[in-house]
Rosetta silent file (secondary structure, phi, psi, omega in degrees, C-alpha in Angstrom):
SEQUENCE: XXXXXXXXXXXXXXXXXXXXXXXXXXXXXXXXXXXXXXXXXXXXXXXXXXXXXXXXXXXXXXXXXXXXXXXXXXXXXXXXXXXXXXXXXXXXXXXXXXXXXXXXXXXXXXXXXXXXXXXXXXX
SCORE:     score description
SCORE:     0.000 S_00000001
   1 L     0.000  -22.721 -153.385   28.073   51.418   34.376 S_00000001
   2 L  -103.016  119.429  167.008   28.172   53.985   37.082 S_00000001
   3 L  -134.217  108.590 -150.301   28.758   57.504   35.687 S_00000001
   4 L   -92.888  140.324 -179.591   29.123   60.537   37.420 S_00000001
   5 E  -120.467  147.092  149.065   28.415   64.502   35.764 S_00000001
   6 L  -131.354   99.787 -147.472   29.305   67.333   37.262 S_00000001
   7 L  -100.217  163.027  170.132   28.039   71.082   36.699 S_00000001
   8 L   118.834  -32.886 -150.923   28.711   74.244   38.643 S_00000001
   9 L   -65.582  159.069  169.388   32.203   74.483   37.189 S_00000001
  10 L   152.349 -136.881 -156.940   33.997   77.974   36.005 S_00000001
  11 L  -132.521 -172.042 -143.233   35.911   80.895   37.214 S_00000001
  12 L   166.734  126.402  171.164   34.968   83.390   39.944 S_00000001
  13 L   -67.426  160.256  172.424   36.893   86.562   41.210 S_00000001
  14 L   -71.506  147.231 -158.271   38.935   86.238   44.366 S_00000001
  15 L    89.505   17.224 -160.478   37.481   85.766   46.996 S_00000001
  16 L  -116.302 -152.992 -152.606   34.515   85.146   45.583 S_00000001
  17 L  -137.181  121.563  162.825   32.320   81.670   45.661 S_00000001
  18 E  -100.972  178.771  174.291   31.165   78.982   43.427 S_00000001
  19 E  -147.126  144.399 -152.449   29.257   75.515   44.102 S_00000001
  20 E  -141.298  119.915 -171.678   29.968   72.537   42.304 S_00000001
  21 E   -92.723  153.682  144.586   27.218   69.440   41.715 S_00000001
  22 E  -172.324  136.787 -156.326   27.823   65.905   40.888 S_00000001
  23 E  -127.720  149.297  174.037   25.063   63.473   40.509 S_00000001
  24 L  -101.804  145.884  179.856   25.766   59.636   40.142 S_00000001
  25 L  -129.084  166.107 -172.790   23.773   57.562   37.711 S_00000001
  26 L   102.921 -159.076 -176.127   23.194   54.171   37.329 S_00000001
  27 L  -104.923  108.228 -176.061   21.612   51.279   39.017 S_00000001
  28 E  -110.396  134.710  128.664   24.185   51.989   42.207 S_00000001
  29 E   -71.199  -45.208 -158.660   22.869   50.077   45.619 S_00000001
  30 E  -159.632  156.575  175.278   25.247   51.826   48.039 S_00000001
  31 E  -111.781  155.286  118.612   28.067   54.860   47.675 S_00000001
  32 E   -84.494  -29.542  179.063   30.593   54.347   50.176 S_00000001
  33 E  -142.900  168.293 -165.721   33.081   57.592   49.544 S_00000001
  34 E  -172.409  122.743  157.602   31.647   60.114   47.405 S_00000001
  35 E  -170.424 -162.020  179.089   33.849   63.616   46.886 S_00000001
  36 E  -129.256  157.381  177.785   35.680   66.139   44.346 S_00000001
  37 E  -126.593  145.517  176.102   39.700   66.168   43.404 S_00000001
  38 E  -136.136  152.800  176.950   41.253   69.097   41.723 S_00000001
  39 E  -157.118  112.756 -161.868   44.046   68.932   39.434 S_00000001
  40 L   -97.886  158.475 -177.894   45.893   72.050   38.320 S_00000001
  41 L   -62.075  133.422 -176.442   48.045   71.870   35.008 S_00000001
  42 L    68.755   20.149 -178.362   50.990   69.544   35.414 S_00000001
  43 L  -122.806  175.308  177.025   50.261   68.867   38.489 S_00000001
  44 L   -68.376  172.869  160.542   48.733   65.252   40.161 S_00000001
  45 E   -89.102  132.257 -156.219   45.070   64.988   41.060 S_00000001
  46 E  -151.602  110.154  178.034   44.926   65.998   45.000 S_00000001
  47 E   -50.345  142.179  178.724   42.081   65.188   47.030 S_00000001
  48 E  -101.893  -46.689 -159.774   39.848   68.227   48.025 S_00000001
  49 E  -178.947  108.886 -171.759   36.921   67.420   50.078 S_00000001
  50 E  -136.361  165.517 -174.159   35.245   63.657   50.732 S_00000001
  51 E  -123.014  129.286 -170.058   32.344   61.851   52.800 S_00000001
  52 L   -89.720  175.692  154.159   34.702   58.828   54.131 S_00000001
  53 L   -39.456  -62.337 -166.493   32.671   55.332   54.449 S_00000001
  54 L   -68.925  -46.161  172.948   31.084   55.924   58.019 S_00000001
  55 L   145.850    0.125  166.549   29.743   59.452   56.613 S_00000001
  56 L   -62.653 -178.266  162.695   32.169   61.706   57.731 S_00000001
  57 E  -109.973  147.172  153.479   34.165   64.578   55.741 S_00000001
  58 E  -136.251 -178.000 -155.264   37.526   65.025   55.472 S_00000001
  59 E  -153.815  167.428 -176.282   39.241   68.135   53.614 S_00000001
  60 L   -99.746  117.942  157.454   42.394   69.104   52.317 S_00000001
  61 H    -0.632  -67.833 -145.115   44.249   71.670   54.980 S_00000001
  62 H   -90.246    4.135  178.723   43.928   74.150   52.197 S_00000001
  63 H   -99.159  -26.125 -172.209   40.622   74.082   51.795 S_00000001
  64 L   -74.358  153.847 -155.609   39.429   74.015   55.314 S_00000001
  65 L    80.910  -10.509 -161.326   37.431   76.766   56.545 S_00000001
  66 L  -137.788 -113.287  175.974   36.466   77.687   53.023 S_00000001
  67 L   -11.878  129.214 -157.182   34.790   74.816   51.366 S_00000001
  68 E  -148.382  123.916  174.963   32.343   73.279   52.598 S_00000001
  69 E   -95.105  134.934  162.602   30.804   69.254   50.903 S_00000001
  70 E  -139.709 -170.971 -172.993   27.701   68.259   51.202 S_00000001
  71 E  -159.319  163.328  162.190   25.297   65.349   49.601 S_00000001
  72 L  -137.003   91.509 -176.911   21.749   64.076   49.023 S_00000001
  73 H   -45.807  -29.730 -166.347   21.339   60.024   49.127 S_00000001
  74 H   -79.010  -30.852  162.154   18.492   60.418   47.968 S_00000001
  75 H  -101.360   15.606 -167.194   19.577   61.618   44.439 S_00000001
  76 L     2.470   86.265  171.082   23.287   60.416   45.263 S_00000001
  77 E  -130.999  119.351  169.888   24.605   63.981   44.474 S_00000001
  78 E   -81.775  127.543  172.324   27.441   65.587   45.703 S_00000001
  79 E  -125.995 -179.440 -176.066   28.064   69.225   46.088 S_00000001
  80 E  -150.625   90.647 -179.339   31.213   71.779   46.882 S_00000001
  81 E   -90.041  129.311 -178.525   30.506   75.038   48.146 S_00000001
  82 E  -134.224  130.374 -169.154   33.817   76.875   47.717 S_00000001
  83 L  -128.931 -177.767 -169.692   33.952   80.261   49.178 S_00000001
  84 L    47.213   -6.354 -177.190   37.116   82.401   49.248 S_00000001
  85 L    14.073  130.662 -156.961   38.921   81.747   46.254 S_00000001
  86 L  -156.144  146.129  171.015   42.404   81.678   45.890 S_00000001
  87 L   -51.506  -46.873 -176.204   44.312   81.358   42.072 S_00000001
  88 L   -39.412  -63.743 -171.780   46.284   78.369   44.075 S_00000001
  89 L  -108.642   46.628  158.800   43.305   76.527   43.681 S_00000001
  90 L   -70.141  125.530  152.739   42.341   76.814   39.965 S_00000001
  91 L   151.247 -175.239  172.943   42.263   74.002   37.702 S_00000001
  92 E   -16.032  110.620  165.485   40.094   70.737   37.578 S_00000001
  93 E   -86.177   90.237 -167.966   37.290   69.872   39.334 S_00000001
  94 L   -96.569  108.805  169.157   37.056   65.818   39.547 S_00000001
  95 E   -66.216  139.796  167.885   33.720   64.043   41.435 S_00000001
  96 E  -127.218  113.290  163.502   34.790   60.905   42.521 S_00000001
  97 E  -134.390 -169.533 -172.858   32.806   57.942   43.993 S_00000001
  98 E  -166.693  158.104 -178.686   33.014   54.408   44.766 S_00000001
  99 E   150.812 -152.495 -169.480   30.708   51.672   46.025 S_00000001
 100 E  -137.614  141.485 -165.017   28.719   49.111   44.731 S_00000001
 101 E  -113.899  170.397 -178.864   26.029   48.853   41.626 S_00000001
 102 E    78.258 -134.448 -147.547   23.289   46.422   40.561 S_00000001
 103 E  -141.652  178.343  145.246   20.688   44.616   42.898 S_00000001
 104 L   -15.348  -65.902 -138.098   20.578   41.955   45.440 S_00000001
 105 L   -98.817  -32.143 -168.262   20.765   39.267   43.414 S_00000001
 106 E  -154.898   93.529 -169.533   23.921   40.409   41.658 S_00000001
 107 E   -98.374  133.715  172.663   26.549   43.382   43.085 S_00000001
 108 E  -155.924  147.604 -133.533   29.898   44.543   41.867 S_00000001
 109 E  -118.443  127.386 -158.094   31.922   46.941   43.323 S_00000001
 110 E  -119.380  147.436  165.427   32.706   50.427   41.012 S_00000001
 111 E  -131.965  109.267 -163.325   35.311   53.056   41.064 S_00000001
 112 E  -117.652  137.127  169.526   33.942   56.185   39.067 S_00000001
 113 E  -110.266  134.902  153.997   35.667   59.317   37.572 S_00000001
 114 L  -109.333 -171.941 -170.232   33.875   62.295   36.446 S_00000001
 115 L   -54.515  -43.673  158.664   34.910   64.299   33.551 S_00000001
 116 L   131.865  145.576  132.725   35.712   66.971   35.388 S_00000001
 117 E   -86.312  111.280 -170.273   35.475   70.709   35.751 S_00000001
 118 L   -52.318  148.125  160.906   37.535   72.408   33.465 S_00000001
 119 L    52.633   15.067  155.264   39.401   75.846   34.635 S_00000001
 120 L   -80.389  137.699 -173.225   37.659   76.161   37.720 S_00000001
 121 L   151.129 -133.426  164.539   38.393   78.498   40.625 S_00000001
 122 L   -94.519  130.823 -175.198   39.514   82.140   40.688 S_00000001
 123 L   -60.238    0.000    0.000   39.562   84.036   37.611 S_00000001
């Protein structure tokens, strides 16, 4: 029920900088983790950059310094400003969240993939 899109995706010279959206839809009451995954060909999906439960971030080593997540509850949208660029870390961009949809009256707890952006990173 929950479905997450995410725009921004493509390819960028090195060193150079893209930003990456992803807005959640549905009738979601509460996000609890909210972030993007990358996944280069053949390789697993490897967390990048997340807003934990309490509201922190955490980041992948290889990313730190250079990335930067941010969000707006009020549109439960994620974003990923990625500066620097590096080839290493071309390939899928996947939003990820989790929490719980529906109302008061009736709650159930969701784990949402989005489609992803293809072939993003340095060109």
């Amino acid at each position: 029920q929950v479905q997450l899109v995410e725009s921004g995706g493509g390819l960028a010279q090195a060193g150079g900088s893209l930003r990456l959206s992803c807005a959640a839809s549905g009738i979601i009451f509460s996000i609890n983790t909210m972030g993007w995954y990358r996944q280069a060909p053949e390789k697993q999906r490897e967390l990048v950059a997340v807003f934990t439960k309490g509201g922190s971030t955490n980041y992948a080593d290889s990313v730190k310094g250079r990335f930067t997540i941010s969000r707006d509850n009020a549109t439960n949208t994620v974003y990923l400003q990625m500066n620097g660029l590096k080839t290493e870390g071309t390939g899928g961009y996947y939003c990820r969240a989790e929490g719980l949809y529906g109302n008061d009256s009736h709650l159930i707890d969701f784990a949402a993939w989005g489609q992803g952006t293809q072939n993003t990173g340095q060109s």
